[in-house]
VOKE-508297 format. One record per residue: residue in one letter; z, x, y of N, C-alpha, C, O, CB in turn. Coordinates in steps of 0.02 Angstrom, whole numbers, padded with zeros to 5 digits, always signed. Glycine has a CB too. Layout:
// VOKE-508297
AZXYZXYZXYZXYZXY
...
***
This chain:
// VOKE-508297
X+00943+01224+03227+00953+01155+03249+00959+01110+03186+00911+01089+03155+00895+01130+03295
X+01032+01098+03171+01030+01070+03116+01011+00994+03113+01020+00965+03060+01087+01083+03092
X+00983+00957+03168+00962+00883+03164+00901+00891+03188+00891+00862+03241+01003+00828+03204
X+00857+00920+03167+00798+00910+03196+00741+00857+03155+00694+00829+03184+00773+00979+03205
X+00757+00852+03085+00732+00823+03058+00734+00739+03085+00689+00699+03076+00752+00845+03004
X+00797+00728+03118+00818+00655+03147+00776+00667+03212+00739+00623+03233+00911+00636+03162
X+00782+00728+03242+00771+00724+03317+00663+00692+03292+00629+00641+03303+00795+00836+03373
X+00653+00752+03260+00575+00702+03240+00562+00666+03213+00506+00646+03202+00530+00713+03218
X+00620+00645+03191+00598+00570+03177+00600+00511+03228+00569+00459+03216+00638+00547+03124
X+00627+00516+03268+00657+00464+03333+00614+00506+03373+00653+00501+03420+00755+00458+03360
X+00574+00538+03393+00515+00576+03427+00446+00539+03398+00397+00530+03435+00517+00664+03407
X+00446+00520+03329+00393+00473+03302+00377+00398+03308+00326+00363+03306+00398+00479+03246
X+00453+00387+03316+00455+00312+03327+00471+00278+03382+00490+00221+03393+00493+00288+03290
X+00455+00339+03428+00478+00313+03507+00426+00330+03549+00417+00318+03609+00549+00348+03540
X+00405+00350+03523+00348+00406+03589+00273+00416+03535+00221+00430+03565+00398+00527+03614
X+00270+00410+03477+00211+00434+03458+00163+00346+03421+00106+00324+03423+00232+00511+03392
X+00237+00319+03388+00193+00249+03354+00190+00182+03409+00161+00129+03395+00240+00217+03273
X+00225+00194+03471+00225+00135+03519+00168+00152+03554+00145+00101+03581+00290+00125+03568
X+00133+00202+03567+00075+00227+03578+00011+00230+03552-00031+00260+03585+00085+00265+03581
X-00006+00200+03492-00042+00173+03434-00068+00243+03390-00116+00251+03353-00108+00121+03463
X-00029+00275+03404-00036+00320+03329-00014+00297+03282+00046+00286+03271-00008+00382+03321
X-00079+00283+03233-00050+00237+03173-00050+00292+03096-00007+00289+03052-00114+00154+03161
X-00103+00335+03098-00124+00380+03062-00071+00405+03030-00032+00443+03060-00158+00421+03093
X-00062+00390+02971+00020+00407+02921-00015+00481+02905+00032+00519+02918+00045+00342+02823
X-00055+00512+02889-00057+00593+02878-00022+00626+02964+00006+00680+02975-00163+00623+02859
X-00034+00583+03002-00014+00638+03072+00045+00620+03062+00093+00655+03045-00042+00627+03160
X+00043+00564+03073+00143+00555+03078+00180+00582+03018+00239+00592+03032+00175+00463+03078
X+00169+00593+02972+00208+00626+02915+00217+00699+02943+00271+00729+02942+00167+00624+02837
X+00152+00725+02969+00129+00806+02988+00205+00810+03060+00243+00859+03068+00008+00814+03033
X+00206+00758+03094+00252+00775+03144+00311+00771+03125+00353+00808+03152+00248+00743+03196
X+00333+00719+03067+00420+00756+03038+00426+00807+03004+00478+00840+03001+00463+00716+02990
X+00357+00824+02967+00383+00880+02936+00380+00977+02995+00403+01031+02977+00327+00876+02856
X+00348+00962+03054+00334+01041+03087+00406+01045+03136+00412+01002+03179+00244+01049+03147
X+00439+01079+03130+00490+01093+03173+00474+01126+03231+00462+01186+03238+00533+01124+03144
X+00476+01064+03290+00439+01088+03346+00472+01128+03401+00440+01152+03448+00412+01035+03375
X+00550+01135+03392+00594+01175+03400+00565+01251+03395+00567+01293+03439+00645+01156+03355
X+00537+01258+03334+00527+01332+03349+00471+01378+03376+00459+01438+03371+00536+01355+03299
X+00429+01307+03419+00387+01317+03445+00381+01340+03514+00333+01367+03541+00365+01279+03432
X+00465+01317+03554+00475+01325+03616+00522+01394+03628+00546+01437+03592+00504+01260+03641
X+00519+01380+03694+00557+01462+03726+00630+01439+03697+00646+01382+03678+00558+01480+03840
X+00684+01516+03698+00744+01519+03668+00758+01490+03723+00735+01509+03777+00778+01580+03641
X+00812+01420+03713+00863+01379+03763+00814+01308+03793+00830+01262+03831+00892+01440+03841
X+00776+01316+03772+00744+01263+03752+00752+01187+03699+00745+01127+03710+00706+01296+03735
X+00771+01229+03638+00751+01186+03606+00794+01123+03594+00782+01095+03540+00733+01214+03557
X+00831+01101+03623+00869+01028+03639+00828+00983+03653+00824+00925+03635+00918+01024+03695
X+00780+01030+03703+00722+00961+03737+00646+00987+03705+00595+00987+03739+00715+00960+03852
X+00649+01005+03644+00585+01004+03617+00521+00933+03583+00460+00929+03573+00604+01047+03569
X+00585+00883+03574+00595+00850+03544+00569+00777+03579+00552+00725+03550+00654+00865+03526
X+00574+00795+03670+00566+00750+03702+00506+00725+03746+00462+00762+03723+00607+00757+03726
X+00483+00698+03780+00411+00671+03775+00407+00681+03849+00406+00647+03900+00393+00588+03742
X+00407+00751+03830+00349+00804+03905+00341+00848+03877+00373+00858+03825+00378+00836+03989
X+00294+00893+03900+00282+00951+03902+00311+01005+03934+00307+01008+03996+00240+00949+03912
X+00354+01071+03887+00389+01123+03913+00355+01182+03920+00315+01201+03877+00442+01134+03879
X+00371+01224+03991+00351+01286+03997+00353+01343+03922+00401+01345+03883+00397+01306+04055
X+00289+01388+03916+00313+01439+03862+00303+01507+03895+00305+01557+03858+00270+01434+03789
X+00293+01515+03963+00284+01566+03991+00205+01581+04009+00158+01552+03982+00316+01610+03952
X+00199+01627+04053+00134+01651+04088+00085+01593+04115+00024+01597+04122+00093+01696+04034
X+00127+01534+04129+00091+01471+04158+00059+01449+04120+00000+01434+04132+00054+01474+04210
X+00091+01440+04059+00062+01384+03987+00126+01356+03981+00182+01371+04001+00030+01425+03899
X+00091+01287+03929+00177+01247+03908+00148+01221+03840+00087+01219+03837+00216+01164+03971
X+00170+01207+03804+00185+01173+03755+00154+01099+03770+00190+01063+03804+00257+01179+03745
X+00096+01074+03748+00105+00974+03764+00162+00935+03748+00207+00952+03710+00054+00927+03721
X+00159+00900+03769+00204+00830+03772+00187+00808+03677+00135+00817+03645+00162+00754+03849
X+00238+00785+03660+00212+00768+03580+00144+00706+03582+00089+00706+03555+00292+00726+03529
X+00174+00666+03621+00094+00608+03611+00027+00646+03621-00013+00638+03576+00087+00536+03681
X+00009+00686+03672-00058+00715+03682-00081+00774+03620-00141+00782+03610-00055+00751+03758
X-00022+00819+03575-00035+00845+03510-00050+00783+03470-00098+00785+03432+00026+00889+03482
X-00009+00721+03475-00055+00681+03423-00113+00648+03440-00144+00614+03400-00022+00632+03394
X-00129+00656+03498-00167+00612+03511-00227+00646+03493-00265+00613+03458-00160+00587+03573
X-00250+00716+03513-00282+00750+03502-00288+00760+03452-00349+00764+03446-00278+00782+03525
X-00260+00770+03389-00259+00782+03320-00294+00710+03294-00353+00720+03278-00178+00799+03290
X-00281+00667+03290-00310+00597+03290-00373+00578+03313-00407+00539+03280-00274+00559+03323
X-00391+00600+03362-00457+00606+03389-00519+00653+03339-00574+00639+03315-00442+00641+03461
X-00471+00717+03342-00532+00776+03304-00536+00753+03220-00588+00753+03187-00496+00878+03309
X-00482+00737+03200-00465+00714+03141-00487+00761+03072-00523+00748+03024-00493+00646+03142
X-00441+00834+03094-00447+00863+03019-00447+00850+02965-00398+00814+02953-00422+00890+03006
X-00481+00862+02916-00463+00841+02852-00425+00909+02802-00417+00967+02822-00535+00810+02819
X-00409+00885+02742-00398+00949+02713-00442+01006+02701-00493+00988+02672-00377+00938+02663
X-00440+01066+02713-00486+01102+02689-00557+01109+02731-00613+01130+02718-00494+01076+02626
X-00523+01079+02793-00577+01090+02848-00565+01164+02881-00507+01187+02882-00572+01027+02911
X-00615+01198+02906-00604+01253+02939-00589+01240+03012-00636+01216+03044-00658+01296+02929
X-00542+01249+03037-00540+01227+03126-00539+01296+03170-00526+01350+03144-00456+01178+03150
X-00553+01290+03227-00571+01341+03275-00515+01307+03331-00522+01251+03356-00664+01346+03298
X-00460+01353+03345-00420+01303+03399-00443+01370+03465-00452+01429+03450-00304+01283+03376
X-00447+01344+03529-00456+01369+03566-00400+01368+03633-00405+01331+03682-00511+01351+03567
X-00360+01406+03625-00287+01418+03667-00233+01407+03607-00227+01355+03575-00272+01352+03740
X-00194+01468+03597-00152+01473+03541-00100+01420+03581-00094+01359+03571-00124+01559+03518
X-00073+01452+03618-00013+01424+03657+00067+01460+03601+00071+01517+03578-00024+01313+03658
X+00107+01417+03596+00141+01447+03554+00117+01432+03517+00148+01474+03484+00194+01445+03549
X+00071+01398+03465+00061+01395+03385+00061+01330+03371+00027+01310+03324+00116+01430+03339
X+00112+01270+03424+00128+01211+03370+00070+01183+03354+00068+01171+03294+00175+01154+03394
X+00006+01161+03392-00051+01120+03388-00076+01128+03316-00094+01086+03275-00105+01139+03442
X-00069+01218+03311-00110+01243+03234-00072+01223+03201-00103+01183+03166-00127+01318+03210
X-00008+01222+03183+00054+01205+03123+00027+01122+03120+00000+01094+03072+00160+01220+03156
X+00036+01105+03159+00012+01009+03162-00043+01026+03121-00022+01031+03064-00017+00958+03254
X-00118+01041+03125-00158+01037+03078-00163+01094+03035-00217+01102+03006-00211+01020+03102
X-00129+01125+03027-00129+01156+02974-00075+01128+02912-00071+01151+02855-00119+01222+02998
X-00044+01086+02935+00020+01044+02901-00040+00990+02866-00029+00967+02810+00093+01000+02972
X-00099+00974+02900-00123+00926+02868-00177+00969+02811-00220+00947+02773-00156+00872+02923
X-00164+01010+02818-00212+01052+02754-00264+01084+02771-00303+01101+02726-00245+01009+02701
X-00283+01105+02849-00345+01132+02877-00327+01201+02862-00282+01227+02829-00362+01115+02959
X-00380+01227+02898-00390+01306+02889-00394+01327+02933-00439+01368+02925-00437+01334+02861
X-00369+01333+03004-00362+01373+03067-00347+01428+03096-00305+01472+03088-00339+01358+03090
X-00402+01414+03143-00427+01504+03164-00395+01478+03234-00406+01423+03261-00539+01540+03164
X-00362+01518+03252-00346+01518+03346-00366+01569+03376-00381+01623+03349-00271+01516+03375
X-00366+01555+03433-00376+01617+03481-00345+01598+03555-00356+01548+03589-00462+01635+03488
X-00299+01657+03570-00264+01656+03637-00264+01720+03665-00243+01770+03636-00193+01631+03633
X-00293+01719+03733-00326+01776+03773-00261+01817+03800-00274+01875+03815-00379+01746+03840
X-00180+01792+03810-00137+01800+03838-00100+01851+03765-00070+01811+03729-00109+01728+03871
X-00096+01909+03741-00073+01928+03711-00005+01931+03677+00004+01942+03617-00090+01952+03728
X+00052+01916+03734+00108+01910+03694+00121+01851+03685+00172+01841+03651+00160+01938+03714
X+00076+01780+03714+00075+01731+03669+00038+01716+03598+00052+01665+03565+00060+01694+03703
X-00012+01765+03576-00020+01759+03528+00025+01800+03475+00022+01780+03417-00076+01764+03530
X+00066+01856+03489+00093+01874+03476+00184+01829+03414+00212+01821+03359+00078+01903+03535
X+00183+01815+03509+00252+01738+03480+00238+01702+03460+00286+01673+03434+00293+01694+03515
X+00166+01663+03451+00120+01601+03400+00119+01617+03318+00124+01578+03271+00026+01600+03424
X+00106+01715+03320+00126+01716+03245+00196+01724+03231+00210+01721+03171+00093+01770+03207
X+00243+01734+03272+00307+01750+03242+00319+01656+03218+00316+01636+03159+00374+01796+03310
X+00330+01618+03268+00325+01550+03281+00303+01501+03204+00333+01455+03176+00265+01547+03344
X+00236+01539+03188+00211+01515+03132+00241+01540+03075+00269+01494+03046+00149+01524+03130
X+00246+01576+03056+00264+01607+03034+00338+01581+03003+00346+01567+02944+00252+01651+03070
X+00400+01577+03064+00444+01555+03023+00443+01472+03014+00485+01436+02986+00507+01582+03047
X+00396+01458+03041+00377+01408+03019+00344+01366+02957+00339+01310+02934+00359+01407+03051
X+00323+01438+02947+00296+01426+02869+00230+01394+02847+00212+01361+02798+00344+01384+02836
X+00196+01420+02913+00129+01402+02905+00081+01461+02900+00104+01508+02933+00110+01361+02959
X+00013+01479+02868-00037+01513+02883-00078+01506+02917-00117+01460+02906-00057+01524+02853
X-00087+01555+02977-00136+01540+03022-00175+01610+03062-00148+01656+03093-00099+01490+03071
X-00220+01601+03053-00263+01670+03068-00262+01665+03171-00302+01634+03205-00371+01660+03020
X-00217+01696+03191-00207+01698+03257-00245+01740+03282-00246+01792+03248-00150+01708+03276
X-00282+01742+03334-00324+01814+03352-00306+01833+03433-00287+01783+03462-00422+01803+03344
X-00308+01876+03463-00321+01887+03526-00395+01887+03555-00433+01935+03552-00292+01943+03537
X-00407+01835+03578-00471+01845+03616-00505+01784+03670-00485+01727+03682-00522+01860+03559
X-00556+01816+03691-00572+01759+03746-00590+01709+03714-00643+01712+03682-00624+01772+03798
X-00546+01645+03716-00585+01584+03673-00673+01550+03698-00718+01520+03667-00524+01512+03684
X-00665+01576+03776-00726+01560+03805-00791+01599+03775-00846+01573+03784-00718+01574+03876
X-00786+01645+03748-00818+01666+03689-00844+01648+03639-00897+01665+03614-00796+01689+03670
X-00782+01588+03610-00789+01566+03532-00747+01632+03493-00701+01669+03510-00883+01560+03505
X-00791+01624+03426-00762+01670+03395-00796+01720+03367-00840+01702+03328-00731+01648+03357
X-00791+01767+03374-00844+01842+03359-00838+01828+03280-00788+01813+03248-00806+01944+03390
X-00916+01837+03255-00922+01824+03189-00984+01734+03164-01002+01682+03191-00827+01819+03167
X-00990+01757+03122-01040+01704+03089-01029+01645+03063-01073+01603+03054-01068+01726+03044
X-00939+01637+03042-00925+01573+03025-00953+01511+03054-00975+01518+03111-00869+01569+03030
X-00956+01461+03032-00977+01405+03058-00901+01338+03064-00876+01305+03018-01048+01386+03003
X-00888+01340+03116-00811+01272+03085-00854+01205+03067-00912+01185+03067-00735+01239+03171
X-00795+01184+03053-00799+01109+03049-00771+01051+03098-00778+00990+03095-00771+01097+02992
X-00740+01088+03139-00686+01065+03188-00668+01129+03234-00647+01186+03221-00616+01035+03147
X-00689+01088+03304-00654+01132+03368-00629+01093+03400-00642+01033+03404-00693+01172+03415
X-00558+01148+03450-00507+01119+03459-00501+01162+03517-00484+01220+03511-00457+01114+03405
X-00518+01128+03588-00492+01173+03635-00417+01157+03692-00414+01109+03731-00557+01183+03675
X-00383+01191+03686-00314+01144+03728-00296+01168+03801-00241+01168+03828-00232+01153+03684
X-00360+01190+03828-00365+01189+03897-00400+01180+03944-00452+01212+03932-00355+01220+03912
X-00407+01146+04008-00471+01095+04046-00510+01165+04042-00496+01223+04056-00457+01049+04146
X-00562+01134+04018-00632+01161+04053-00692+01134+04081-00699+01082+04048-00659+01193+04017
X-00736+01137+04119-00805+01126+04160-00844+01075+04111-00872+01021+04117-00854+01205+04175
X-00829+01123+04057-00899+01061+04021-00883+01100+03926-00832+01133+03917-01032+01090+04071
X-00904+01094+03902-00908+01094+03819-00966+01187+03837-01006+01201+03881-00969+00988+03767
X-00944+01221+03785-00980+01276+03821-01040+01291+03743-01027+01285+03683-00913+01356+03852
X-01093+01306+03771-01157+01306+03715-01120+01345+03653-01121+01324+03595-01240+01355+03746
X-01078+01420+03678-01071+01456+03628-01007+01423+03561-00999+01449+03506-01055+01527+03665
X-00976+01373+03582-00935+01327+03558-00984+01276+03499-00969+01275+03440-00904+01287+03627
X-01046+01233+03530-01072+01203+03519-01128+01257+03442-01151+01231+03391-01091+01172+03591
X-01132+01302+03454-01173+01349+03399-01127+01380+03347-01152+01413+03301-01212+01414+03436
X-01056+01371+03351-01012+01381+03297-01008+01340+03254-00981+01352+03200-00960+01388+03311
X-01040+01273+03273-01025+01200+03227-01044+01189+03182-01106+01190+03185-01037+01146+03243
X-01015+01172+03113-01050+01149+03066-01117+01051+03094-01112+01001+03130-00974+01140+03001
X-01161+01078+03053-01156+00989+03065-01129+00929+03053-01096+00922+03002-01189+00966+03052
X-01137+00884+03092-01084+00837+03087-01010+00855+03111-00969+00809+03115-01083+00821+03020
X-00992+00921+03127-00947+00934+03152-00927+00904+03221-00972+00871+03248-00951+00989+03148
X-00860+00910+03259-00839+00898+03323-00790+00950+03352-00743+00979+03326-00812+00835+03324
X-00821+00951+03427-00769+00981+03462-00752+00950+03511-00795+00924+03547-00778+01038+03481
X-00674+00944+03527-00621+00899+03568-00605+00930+03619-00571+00981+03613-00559+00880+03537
X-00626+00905+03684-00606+00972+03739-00575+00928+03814-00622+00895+03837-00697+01030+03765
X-00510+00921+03855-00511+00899+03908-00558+00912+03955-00548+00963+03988-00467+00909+03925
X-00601+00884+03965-00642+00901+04026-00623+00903+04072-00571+00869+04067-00684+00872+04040
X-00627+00923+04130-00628+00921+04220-00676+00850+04228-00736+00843+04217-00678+01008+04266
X-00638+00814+04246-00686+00748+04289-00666+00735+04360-00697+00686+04381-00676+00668+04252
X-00621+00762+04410-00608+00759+04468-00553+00827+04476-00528+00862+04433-00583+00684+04485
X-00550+00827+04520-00479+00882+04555-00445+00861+04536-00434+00802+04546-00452+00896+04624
X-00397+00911+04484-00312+00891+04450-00314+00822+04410-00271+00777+04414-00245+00878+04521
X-00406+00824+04349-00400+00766+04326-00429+00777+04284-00482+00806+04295-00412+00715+04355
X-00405+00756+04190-00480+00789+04148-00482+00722+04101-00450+00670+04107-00471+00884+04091
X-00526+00739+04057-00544+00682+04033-00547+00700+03944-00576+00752+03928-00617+00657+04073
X-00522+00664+03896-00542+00697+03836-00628+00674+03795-00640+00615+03779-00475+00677+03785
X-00670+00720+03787-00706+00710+03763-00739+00731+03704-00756+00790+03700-00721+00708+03795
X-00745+00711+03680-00754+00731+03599-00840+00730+03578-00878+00683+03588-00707+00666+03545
X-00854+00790+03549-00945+00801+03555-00952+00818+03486-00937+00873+03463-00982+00872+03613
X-00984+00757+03445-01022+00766+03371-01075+00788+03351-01116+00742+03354-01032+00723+03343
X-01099+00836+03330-01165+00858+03310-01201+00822+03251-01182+00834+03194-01158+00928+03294
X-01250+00781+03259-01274+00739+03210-01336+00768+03197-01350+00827+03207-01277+00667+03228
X-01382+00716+03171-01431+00737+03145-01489+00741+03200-01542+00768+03186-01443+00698+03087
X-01482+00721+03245-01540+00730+03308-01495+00745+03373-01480+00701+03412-01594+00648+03323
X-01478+00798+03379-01445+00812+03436-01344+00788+03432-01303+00803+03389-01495+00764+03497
X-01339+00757+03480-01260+00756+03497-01245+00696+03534-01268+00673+03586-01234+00819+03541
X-01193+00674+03485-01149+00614+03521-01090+00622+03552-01040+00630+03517-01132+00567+03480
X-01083+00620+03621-01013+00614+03673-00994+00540+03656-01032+00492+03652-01030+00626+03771
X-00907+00544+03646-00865+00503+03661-00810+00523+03711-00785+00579+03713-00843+00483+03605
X-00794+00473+03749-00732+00485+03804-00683+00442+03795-00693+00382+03784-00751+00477+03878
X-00626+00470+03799-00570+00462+03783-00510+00467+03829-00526+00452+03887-00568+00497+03740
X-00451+00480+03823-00402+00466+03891-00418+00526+03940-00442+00583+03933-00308+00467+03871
X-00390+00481+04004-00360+00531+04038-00312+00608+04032-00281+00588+03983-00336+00497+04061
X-00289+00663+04042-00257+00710+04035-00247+00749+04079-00285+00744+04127-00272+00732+03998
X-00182+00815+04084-00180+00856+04164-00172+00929+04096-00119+00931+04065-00083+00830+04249
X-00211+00968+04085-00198+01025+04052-00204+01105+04109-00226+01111+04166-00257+01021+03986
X-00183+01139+04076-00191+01205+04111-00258+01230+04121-00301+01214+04081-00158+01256+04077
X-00269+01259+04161-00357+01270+04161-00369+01327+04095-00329+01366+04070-00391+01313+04255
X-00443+01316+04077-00472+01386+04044-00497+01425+04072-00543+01423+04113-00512+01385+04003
X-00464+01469+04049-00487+01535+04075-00524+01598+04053-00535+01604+03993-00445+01554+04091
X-00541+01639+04089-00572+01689+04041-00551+01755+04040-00515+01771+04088-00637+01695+04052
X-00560+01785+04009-00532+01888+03997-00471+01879+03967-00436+01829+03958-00512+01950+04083
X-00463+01949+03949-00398+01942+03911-00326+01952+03961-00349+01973+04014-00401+02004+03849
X-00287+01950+03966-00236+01951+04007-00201+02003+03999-00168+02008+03948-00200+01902+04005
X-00201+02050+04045-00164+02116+04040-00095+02144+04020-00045+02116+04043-00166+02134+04090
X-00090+02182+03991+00012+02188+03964+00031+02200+04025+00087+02177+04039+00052+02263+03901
X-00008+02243+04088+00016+02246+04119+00057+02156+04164+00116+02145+04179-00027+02295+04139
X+00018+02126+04170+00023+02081+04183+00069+02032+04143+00107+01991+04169-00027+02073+04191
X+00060+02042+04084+00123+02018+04039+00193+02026+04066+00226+01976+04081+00125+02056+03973
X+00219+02094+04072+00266+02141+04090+00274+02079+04158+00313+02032+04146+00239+02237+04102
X+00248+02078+04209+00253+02061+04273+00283+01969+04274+00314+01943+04321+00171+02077+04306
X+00264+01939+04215+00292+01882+04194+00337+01890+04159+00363+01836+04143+00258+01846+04168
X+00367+01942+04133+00425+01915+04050+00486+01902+04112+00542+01882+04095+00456+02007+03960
***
């Protein structure tokens, strides 16, 4: 797509800064990730445009305002370690990993994590993609600095909350009614934890186990 660089740019100034994303590290991060190669083949004409597209097995891609919005909210810095929870195709991680983080994903659906590293990859980002139940967390002792989950769940889950550095945050749509979530963002301070709430949102639910090839096969 040889105009994509225009197409995100008129994707920034139409849909992401009339929306009060003011944050010049995100908005720089969104002309430079080509979000084109984030979507399904025959897609990418409307990658550019302000919804969210199918990527298969009943996931999509967000709408560009809710990747920034969310990124803005958690607010990576450079050289932060992040924990994203639902690969999806990859773009969310390229967005902060464009800003200099260090991201770990995890997507339970295998040949989407699969196409998240090809995705990244020619995208030209590094990103430690894993297969696994994000409802888990992440097997291992690291501690992040930033979690990032991009699908409704029930509530913020303890084993999420024991990965955290202090002072860390994790950003998660909540469930607040039927077919309604809420973004809430949970800081670990020095005496316990501060909730903030934030917009409205409609994400895919979270889920748990890993998702079978067989079952893959039954979607391609």
């Amino acid at each position: 797509m040889d105009d994509w660089r225009e197409r995100a740019k008129r994707m920034v100034e139409t849909q992401l800064v009339p929306r009060g994303i003011s944050n010049e590290r995100i908005l720089d991060a969104f002309l430079k990730v080509p979000r084109h190669l984030f979507v399904r083949p025959g897609d990418e004409a409307f990658a550019y445009e302000d919804h969210p597209l199918p990527i298969g097995y009943g996931q999509t891609i967000s709408q560009p305002y809710m990747v920034a919005r969310m990124t803005e909210l958690l607010d990576p810095r450079e050289g932060d370690l992040v924990l994203e929870i639902g690969t999806g195709s990859g773009y969310q991680a390229a967005i902060m990993a464009e800003l200099g983080a260090k991201v770990v994903s995890v997507e339970r659906i295998p040949a989407l994590a699969r196409q998240a590293r090809k995705n990244l990859s020619a995208a030209g980002y590094d990103v430690d993609v894993r297969i696994a139940d994000g409802r888990r967390g992440f097997k291992g002792s690291i501690l992040f600095d930033r979690i990032l989950v991009t699908a409704a769940s029930e509530g913020i889950l303890p084993v999420w909350e024991e990965q955290l550095k202090e002072y860390g945050s994790i950003l998660a749509p909540i469930r607040v009614a039927f077919g309604t979530e809420r973004l809430l963002l949970r800081t670990r301070v020095s005496k316990g934890w501060k909730d903030e709430w934030f917009d409205y949102c409609r994400f895919v639910p979270l889920l748990g186990g890993l998702e079978s090839e067989t079952d893959e096969k039954a979607e391609e």
